[in-house]
Structures are given as structure tokens and as C-alpha cells.
C-alpha positions in Angstrom: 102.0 99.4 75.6 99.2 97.0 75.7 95.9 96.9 77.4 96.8 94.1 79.5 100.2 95.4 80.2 98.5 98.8 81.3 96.4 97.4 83.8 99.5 95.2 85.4 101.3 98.6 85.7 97.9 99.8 87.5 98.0 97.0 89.9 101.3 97.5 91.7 101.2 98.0 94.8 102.4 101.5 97.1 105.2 101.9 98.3 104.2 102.1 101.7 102.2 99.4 101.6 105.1 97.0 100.7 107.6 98.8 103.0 104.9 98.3 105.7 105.0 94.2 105.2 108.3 94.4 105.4 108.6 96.2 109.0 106.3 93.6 110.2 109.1 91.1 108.5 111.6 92.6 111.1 113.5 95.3 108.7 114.3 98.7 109.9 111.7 100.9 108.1 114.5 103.1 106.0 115.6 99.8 104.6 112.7 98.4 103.9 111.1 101.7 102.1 114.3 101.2 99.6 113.4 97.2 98.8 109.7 98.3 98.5 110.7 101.0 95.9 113.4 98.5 94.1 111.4 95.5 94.1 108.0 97.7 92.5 110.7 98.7 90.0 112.0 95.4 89.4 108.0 94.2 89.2 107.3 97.1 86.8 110.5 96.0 84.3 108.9 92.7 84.3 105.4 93.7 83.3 106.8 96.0 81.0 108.8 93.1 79.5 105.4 90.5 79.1 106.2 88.7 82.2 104.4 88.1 85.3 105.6 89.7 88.7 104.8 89.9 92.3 106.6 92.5 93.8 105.2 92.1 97.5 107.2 88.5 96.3 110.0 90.1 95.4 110.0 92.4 98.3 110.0 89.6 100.9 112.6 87.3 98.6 115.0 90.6 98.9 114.2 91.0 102.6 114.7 87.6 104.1 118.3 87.6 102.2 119.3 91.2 104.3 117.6 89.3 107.4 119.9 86.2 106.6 123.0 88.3 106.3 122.7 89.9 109.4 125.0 89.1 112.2 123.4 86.9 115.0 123.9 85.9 117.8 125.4 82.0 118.6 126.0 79.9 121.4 129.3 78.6 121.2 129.2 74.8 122.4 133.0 73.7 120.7 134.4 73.3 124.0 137.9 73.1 124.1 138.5 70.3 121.9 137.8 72.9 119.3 139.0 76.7 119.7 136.7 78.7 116.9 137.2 81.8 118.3 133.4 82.1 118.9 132.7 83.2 122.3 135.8 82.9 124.0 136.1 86.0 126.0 132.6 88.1 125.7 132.7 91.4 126.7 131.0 92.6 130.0 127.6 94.8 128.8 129.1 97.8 130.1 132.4 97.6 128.6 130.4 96.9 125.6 128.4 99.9 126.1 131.6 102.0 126.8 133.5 100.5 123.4 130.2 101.9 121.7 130.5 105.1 123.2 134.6 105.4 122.1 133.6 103.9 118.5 130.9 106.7 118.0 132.9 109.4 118.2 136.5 111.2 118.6 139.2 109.4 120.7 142.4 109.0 120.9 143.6 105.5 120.0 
């Protein structure tokens, strides 16, 4: 391993230190502690390789495709002419609250 390559591998950043950007990002802190760790790994494999990398880069890249993947919430303004299934009958919050409660755990179905 070279010299320069050396003092790449020196300048990747902790662990906690990318995890923590990506908490202020909006991921839970479990997740984001596991694309810290695999983006510094991916970073490392690069430098290692003779190619630049950013992992804080790669870090965000990876967290902004969970954040795009997560279910959100819409506003479903088809009307009728339309029927996409989106919104049609919403749950009350504490029927919602009591399906969560039943989905948890034991019950009979």
C-alpha cells in the first residue's frame, strides 16, 4: 500500500460522526449507524482500489434513497372521476391505534 493511499485510509471519517449527519438527515439512528459503517467500507474499497471517495457522500447518496422509499403520506385529489384507491376510506386514529395494538401481538383472526 502506498503512501498516499495510507493517508486516504487515515482520513475516513468515524463512524459516529457519519451516523450523526445522517440522524440530522431524518434516519432512525440504528439505520443510519449501518449506512455510516457500509458507506466508510465502500469509501475504504475505493481508496484501496486508487480511486477517490467521499464516504460522508456516499452515506447521504445511500440515505436519501431509504428516505425516498419510505412510505408517505398523500392527499388524494382524483375525485371520483378516478377511483385509485388512495384515500378512500381512512381509518379513524383510534381504530388505527387499536389495529396496531392487534397487529403487535397475539389474536385471534
Amino acid at each position: 500500500m502506498g503512501r498516499l493511499c495510507h493517508m486516504d485510509l487515515q482520513n475516513l471519517p468515524r463512524v459516529d460522526a457519519v451516523a450523526a449527519q445522517l440522524v440530522d438527515d431524518g434516519l432512525a439512528p440504528r439505520l443510519a449507524t449501518v449506512l455510516a459503517r457500509e458507506s466508510i467500507d465502500r469509501a475504504r474499497s475505493l481508496v484501496v482500489s486508487g480511486r477517490a471517495a467521499d464516504a460522508v457522500a456516499l452515506a447521504r447518496q445511500a440515505g436519501r434513497q431509504v428516505l425516498a422509499a419510505r412510505p408517505t403520506r398523500i392527499i388524494n385529489a382524483t375525485g371520483v372521476l378516478l377511483h385509485t384507491n388512495l384515500g378512500r376510506a381512512t381509518l379513524h386514529p383510534h381504530v388505527a391505534a387499536a389495529a396496531t395494538d392487534s397487529a403487535v401481538g397475539y389474536s385471534n383472526v
